[in-house]
Residue, then its C-alpha position, 0 to 999 in steps of 0.5 A: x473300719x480298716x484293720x490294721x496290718x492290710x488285715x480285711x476282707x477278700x471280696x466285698x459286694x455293694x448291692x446298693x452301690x449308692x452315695x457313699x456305699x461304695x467307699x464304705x464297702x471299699x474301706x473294709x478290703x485287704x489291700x488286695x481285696x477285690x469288689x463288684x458293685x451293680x451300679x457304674x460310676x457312669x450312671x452318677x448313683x455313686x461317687x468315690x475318688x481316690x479308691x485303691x481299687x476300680x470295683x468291677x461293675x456287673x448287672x444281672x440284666x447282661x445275662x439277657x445277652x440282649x442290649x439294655x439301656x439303664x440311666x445314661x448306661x447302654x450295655x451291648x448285646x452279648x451271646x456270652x454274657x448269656x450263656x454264662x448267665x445259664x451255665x451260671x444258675x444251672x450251676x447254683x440250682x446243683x451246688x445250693x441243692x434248690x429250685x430258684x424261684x423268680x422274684x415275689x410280684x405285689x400287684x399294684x391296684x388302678x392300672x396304668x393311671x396310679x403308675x406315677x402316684x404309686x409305683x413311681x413314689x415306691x420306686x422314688x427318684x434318688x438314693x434309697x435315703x431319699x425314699x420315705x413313702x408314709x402312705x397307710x395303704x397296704x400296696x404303699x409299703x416300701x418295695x423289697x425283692x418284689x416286682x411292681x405289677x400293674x394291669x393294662x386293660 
């Protein structure tokens, strides 16, 4: 997909950032493109070598300004991450003219006792080809820009 002449994009962003994604999304910058992804090549999602590039790795729960701890990853507190993450949405709220709204939540059926059965199936356990749920159930569809809720109690 490389254009001839060094011709290409200027930014690209891999929101899968899995297996071969990375490379790919590489292979269609300029030569002085530039990338973000939201998986590190730390956590082992992605493997690439040889890049021209060293895609900058950001994930939307720095903005917590809290430390997390995602697969091998621990990411330090930060205050400023935070405060960026505020300036950032007030910010995008003005310019996009819209009330953000916080993701769709599907709530899951049985509690705590079908987490590993349902969502653990929906969620699968490798890269998004590796998830191929073939339940009839309508909760069992697969998982898009919806939050997984189940009830305790």
């Amino acid at each position: 997909m490389k254009m001839p002449g060094g011709m290409g994009m200027h930014y690209a962003y891999d929101g899968l950032s899995e297996g071969d994604s990375v490379a790919r999304v590489v292979s269609t910058l300029s030569r002085k493109g530039k990338m973000a992804i939201v998986c590190s090549r730390e956590d082992g999602a992605w493997k690439a070598d040889s890049l021209p590039l060293e895609p900058v790795y950001g994930t939307v729960w720095e903005g917590l300004g809290a430390e997390v701890q995602y697969q091998r990853l621990t990411l330090a507190e930060s205050s400023g991450a935070r405060d960026f993450a505020v300036a950032f949405y007030k910010w995008l709220r003005v310019v996009l003219g819209l009330a953000i709204h916080p993701v769709p939540v599907r709530l899951m059926p049985g509690g705590l006792k079908k987490l590993v059965g349902d969502g653990f199936a929906l969620l699968g356990a490798g890269g998004m080809e590796d998830r191929h749920v073939r339940r009839t159930e309508e909760w069992m569809r697969l998982v898009s820009a919806e939050k997984l809720v189940y009830r305790i109690g």
